[in-house]
Structure formats: structure tokens, C-alpha cells
N, CA, C and O atoms as a MOPAC input file, in Angstrom:
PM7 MOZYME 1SCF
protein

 N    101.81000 1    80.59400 1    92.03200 1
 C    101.91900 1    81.97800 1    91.60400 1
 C    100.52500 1    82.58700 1    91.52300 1
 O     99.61000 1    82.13400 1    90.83400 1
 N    100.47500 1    83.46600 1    92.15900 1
 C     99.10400 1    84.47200 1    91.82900 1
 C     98.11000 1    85.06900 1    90.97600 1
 O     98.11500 1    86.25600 1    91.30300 1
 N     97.45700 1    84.94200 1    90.27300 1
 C     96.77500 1    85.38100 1    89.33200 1
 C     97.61100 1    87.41900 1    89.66200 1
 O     98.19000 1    87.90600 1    90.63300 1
 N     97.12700 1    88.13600 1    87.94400 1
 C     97.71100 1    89.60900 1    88.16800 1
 C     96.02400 1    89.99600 1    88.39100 1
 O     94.97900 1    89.37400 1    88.19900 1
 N     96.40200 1    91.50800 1    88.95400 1
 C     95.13200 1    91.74100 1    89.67100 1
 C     94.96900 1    93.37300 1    89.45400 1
 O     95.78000 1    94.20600 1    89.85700 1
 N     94.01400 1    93.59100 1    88.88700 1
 C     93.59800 1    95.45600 1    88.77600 1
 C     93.17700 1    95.90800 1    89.98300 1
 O     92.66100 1    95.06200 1    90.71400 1
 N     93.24900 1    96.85700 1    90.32400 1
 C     92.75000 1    97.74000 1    91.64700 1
 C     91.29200 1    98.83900 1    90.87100 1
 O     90.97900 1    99.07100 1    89.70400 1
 N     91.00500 1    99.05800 1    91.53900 1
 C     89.53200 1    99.54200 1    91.04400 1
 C     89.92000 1   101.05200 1    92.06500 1
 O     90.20400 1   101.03100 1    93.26200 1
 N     89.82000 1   102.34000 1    91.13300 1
 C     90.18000 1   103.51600 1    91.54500 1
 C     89.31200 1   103.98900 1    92.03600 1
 O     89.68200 1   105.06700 1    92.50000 1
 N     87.70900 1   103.70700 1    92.33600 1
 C     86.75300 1   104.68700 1    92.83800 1
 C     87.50100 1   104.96200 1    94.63400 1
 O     88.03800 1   104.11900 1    95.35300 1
 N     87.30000 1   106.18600 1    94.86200 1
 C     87.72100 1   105.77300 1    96.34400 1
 C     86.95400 1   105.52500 1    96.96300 1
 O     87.41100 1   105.53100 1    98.10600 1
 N     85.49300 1   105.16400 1    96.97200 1
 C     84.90600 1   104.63600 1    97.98600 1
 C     84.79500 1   102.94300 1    97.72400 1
 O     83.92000 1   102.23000 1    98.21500 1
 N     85.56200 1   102.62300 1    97.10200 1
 C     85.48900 1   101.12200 1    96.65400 1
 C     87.23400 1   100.47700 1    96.86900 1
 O     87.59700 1   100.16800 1    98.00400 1
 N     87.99400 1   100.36200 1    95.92700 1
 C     89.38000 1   100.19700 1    96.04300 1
 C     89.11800 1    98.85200 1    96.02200 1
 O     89.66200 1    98.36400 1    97.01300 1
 N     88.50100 1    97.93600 1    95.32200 1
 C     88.61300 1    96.79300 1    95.26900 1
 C     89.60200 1    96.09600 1    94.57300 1
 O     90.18300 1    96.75700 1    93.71200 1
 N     90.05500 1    94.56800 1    94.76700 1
 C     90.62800 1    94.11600 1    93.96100 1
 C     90.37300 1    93.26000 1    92.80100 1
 O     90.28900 1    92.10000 1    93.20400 1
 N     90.25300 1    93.31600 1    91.84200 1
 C     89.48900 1    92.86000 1    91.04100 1
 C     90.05800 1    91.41900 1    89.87400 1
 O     90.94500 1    90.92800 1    90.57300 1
 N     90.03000 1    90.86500 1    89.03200 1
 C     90.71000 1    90.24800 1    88.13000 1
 C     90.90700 1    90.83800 1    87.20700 1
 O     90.14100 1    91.65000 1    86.68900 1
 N     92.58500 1    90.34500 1    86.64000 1
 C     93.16100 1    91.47800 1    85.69900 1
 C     92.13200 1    91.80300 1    84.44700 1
 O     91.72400 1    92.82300 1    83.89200 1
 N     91.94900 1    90.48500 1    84.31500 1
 C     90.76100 1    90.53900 1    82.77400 1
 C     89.52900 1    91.17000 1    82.78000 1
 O     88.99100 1    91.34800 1    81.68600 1
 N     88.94000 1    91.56600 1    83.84200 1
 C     87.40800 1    92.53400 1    83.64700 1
 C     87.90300 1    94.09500 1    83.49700 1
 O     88.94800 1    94.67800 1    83.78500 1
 N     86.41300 1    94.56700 1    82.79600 1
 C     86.06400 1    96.01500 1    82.28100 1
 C     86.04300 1    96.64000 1    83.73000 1
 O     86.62700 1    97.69400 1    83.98400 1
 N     85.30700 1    95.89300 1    84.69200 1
 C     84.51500 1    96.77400 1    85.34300 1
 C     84.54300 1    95.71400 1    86.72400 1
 O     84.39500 1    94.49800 1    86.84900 1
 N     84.83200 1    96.92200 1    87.74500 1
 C     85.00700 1    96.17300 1    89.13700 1
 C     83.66700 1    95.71500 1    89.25600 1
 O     82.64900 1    96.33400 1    88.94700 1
 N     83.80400 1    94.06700 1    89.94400 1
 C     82.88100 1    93.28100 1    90.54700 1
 C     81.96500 1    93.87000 1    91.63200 1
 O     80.82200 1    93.43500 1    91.77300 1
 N     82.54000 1    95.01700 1    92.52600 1
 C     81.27800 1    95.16600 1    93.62400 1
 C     81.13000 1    96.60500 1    93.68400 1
 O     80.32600 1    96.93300 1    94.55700 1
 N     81.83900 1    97.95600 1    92.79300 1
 C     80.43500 1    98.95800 1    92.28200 1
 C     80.59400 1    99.49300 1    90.82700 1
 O     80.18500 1   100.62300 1    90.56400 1
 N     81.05400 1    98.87700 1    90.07600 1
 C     81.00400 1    98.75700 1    88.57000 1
 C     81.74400 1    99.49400 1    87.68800 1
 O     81.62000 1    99.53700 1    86.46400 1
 N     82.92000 1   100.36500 1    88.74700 1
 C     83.37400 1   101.47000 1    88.16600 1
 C     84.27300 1   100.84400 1    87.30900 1
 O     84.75600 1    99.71600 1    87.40200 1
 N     84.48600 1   101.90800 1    86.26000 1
 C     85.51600 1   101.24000 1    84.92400 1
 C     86.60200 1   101.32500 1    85.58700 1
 O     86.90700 1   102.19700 1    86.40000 1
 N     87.39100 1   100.13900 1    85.14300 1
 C     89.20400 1   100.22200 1    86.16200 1
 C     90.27700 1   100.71900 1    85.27100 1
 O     91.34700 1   101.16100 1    85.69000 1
 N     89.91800 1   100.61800 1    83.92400 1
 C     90.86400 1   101.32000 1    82.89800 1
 C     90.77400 1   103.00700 1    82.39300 1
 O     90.12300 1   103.59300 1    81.52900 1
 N     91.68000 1   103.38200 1    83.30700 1
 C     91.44300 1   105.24600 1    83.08700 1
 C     91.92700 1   105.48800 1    81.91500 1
 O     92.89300 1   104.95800 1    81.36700 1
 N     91.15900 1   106.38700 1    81.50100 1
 C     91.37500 1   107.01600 1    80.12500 1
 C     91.23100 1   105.99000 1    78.72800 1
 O     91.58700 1   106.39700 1    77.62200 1
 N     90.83000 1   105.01700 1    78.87700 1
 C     90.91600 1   103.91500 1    77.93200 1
 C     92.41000 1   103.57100 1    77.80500 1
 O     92.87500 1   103.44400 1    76.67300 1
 N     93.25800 1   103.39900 1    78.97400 1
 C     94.78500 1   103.60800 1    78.59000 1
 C     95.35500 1   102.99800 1    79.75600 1
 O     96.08800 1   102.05700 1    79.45100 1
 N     95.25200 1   103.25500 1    81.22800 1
 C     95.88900 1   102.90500 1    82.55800 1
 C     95.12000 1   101.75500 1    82.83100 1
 O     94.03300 1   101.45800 1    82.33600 1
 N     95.79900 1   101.12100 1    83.68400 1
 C     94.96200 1    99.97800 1    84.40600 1
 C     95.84100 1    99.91300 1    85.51100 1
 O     97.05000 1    99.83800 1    85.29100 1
 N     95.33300 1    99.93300 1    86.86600 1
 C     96.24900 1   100.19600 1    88.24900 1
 C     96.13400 1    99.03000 1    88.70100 1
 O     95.15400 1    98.28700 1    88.73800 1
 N     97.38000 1    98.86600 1    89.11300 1
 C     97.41900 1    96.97900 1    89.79200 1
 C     97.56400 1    97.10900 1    91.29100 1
 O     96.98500 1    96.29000 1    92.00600 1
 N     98.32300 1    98.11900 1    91.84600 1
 C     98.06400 1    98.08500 1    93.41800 1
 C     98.35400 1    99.49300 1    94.15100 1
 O     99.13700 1   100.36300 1    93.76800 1
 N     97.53300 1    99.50700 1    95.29600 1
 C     98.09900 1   100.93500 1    96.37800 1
 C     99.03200 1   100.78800 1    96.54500 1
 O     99.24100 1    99.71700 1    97.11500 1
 N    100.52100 1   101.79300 1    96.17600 1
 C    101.45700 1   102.24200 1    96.54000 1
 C    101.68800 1   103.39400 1    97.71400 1
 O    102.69400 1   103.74900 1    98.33000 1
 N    100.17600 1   103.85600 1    97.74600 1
 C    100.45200 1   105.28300 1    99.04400 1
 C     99.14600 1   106.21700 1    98.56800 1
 O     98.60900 1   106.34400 1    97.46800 1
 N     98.82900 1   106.90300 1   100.06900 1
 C     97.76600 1   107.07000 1   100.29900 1
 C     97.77300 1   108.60100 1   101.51700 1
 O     98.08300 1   108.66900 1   102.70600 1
 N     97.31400 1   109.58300 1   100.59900 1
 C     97.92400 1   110.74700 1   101.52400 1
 C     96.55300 1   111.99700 1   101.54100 1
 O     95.73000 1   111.69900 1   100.67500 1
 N     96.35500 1   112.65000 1   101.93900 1
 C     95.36300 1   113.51700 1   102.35200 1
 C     94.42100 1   113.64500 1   101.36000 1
 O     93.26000 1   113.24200 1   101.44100 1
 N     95.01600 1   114.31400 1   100.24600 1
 C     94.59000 1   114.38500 1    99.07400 1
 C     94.27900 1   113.49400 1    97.90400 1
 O     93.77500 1   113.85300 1    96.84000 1
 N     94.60000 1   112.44200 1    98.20300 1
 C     94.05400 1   111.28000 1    97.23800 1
 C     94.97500 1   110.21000 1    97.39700 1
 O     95.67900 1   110.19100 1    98.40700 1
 N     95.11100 1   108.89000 1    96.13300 1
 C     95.78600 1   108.20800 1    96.14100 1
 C     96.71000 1   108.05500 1    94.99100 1
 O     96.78700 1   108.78100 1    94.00000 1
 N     97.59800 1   106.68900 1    95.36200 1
 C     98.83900 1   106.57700 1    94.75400 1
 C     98.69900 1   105.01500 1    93.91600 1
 O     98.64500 1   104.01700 1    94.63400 1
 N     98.65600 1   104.87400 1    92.71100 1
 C     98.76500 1   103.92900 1    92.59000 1
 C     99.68300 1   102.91700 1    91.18500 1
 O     99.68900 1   103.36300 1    90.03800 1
 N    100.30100 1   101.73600 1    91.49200 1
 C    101.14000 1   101.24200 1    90.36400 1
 C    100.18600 1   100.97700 1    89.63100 1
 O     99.12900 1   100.50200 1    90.04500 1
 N    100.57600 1   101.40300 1    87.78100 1
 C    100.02200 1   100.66900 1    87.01700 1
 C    100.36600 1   100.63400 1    85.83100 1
 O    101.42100 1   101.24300 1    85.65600 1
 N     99.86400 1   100.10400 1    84.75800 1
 C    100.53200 1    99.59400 1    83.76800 1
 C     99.88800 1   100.60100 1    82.15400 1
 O     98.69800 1   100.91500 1    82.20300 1
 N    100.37700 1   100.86200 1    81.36700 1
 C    100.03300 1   101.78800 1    80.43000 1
 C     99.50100 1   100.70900 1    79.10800 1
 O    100.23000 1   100.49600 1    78.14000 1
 N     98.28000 1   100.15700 1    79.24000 1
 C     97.74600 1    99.31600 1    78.15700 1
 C     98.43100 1    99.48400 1    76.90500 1
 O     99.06500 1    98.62000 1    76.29800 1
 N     98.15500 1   101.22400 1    76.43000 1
 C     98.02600 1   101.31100 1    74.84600 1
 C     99.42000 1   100.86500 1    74.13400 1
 O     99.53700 1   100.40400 1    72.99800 1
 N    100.40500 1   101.10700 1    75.04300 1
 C    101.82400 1   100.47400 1    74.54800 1
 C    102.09100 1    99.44800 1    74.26900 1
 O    101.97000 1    98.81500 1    75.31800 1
 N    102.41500 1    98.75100 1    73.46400 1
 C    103.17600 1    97.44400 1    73.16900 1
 C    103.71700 1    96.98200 1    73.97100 1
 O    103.42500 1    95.78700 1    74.02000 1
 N    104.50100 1    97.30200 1    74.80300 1
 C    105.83800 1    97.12200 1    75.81400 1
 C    104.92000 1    97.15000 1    77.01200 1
 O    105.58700 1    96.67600 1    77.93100 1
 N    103.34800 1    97.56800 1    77.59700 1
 C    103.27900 1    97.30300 1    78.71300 1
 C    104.12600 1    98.24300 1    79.39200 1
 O    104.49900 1    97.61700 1    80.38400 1
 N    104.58000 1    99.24700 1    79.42500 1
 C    105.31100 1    99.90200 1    80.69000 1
 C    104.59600 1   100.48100 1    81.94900 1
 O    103.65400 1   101.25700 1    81.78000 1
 N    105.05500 1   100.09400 1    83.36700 1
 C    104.78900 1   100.61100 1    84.59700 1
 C    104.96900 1   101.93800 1    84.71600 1
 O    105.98200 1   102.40100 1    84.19200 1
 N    104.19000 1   102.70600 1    85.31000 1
 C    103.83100 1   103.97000 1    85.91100 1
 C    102.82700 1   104.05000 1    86.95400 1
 O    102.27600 1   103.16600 1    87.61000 1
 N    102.70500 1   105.43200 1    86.95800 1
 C    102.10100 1   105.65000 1    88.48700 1
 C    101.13300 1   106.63200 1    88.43700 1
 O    101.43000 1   107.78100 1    88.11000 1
 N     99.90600 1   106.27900 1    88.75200 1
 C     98.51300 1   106.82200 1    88.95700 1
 C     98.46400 1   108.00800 1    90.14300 1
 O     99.29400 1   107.79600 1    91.02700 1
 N     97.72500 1   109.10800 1    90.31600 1
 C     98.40400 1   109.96000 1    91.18600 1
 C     96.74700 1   110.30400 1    91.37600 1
 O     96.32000 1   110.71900 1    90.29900 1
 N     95.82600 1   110.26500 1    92.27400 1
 C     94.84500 1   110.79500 1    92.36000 1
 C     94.53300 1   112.35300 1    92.95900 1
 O     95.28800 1   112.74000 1    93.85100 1
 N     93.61700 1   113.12300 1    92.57500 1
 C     93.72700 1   114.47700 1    93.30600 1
 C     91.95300 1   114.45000 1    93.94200 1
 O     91.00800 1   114.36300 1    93.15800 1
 N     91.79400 1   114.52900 1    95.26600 1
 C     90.90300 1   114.91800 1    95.55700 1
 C     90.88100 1   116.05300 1    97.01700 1
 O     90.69800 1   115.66500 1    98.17100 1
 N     91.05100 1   117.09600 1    96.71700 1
 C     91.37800 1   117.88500 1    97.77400 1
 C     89.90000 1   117.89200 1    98.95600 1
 O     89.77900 1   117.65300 1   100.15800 1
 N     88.99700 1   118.28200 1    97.90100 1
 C     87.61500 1   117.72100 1    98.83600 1
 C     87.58700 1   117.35400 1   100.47500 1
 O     87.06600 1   117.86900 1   101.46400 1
 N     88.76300 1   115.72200 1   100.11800 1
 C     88.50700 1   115.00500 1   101.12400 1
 C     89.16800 1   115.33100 1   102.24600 1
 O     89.32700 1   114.56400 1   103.19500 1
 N     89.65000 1   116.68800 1   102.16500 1
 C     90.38500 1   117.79800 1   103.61000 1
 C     89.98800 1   118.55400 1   103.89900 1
 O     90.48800 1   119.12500 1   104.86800 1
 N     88.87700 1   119.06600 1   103.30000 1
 C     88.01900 1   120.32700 1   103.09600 1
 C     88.96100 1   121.23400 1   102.94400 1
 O     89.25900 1   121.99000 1   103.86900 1
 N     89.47300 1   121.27000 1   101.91800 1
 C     90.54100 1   122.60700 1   101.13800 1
 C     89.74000 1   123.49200 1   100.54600 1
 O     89.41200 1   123.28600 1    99.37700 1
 N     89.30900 1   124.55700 1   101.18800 1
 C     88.67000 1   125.31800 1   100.18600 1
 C     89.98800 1   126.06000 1    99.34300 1
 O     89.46800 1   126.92500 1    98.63900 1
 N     91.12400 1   126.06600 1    99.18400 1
 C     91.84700 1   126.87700 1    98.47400 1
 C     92.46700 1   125.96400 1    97.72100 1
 O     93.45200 1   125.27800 1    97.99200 1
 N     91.33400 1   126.04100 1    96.04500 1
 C     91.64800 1   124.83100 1    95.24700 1
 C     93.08200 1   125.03500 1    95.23100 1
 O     93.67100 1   123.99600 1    95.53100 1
 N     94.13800 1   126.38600 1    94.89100 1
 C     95.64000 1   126.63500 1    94.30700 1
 C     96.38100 1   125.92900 1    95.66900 1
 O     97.40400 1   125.27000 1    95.48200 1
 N     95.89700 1   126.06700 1    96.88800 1
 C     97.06000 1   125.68900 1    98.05600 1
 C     97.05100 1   123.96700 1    98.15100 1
 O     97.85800 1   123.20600 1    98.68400 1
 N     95.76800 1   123.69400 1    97.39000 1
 C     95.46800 1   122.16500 1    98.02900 1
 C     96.17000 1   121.52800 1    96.19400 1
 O     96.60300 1   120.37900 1    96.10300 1
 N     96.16000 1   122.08500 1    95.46600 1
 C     96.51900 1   121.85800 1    94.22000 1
 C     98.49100 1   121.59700 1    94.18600 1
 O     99.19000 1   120.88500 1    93.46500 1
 N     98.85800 1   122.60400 1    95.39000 1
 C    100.30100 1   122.70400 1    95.36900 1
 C    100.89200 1   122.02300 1    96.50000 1
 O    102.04000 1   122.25200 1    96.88000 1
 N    100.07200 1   121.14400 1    97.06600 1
 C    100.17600 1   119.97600 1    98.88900 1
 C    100.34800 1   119.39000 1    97.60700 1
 O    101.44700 1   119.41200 1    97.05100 1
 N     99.37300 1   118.88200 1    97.10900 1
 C     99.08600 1   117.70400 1    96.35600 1
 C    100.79800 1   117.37300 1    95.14700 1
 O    101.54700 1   116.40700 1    94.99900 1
 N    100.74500 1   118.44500 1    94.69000 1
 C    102.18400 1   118.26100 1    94.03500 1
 C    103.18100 1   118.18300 1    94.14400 1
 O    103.98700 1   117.77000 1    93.31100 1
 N    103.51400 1   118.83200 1    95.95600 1
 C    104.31800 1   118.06000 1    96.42400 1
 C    104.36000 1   116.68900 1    97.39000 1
 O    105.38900 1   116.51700 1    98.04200 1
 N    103.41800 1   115.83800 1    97.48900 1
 C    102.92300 1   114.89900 1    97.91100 1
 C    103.08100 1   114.15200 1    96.67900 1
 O    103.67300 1   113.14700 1    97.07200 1
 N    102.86500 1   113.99000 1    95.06500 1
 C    102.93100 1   113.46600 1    94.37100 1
 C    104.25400 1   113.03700 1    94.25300 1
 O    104.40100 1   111.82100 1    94.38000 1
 N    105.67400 1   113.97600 1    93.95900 1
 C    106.82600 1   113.82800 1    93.78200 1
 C    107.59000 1   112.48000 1    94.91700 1
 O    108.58500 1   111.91100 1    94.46800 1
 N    107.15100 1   112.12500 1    96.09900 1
 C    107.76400 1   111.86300 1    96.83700 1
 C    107.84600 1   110.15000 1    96.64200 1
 O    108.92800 1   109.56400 1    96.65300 1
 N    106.17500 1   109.25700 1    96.41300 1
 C    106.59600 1   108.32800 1    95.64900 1
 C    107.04900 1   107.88900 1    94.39000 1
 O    107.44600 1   106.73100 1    94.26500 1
 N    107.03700 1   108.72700 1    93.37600 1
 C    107.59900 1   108.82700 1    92.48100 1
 C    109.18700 1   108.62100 1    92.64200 1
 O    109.77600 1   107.56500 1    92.40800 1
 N    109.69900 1   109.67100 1    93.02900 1
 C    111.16600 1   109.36000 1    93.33300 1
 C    111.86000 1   108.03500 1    93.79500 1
 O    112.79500 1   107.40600 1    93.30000 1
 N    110.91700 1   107.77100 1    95.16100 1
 C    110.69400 1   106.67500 1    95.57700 1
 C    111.16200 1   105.33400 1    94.81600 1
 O    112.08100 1   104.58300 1    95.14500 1
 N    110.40200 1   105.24200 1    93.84900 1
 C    109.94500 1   104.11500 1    93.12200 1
 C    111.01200 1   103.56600 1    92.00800 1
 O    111.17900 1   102.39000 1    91.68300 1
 N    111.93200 1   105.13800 1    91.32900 1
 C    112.61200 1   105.27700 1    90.72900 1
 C    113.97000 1   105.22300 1    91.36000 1
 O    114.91500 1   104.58000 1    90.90300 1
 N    113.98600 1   105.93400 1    92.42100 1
 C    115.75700 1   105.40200 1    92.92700 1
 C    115.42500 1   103.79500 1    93.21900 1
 O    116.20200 1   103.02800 1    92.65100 1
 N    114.57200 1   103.29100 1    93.87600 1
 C    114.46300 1   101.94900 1    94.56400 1
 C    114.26000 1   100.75300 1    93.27000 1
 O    114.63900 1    99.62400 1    93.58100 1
 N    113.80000 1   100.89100 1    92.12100 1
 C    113.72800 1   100.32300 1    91.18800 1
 C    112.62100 1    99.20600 1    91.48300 1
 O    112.93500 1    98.01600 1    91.52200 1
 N    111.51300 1    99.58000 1    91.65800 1
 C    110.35500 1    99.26800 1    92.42600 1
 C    109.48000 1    98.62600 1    91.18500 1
 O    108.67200 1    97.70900 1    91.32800 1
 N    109.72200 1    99.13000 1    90.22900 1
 C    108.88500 1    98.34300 1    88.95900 1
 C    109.20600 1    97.29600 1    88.84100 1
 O    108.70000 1    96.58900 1    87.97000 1

């Protein structure tokens, strides 16, 4: 069986890291967002950023959810509202996904 494994959110990195560190091994970025998420793997990957499973620390219960990155930037959107409203509907689609398929 596999050791569990954090994903490291910088996007120029996306490493995989061990569940137990602060801080990815090869560019140091913190892997726990907000002092709260910790993302265990790419689920999807679309113009505007990424998609990723992960687990909600501060809870007792550990519950799965889903990391949703926004970087319009990386399309050259200059129209933060049009690239703001791709992005939201680009978000909905693994979500649904994940939830009819019972993917957690």
C-alpha cells in the first residue's frame, strides 16, 4: 500500500510531496492553504487554473473536497469579469463530476 501524498499547489511546481511535511521538498511552497486544506491529487486542469482533491484538516472527520484554482493570467484575459465567469463555469463541471460518481 502506498504511503498518502500532498500535492504542492504552486503552479510552477505541482510536486508530490509526503503527507507529513509543511513545505514542498523542491520550491518550499506551503502545501496547506489557508492553514486548513491540504490537496492530495490533480483532478483537472483547464485554462484558468487547477483542480484539485483534498482534504479539510481543521475538521475532526477529515472530509474530502475540492481545491479550485483561479489564474486567468495564464490566457491573457484581460477581462478580469469574463475570465472570472469561464472560470465558474469550468469550476462546476468537476465538481458535479465527483459528486454524481462518488469519487471521494
Amino acid at each position: 500500500m502506498s504511503s498518502p501524498i500532498s500535492q504542492c499547489l504552486n503552479p510552477e511546481c505541482l510536486s508530490q510531496n509526503q503527507f507529513s511535511i509543511k513545505f514542498c521538498v523542491k520550491c518550499g511552497h506551503k502545501l496547506l492553504l489557508g492553514d486548513r486544506y491540504l490537496a492530495s491529487k490533480i483532478i483537472g486542469s483547464g485554462g484558468f487554473g487547477g483542480t484539485f482533491l483534498a482534504v479539510d484538516e481543521q475538521k475532526p472527520s477529515k472530509p474530502k473536497c475540492v481545491i479550485k484554482q483561479f489564474f486567468p493570467q495564464a490566457q491573457g484575459t484581460d477581462n478580469a469579469e469574463k475570465a472570472k465567469q469561464l472560470f465558474d463555469k469550468e469550476a462546476i463541471e468537476p465538481v458535479s463530476y465527483l459528486m454524481s460518481s462518488n469519487s471521494f
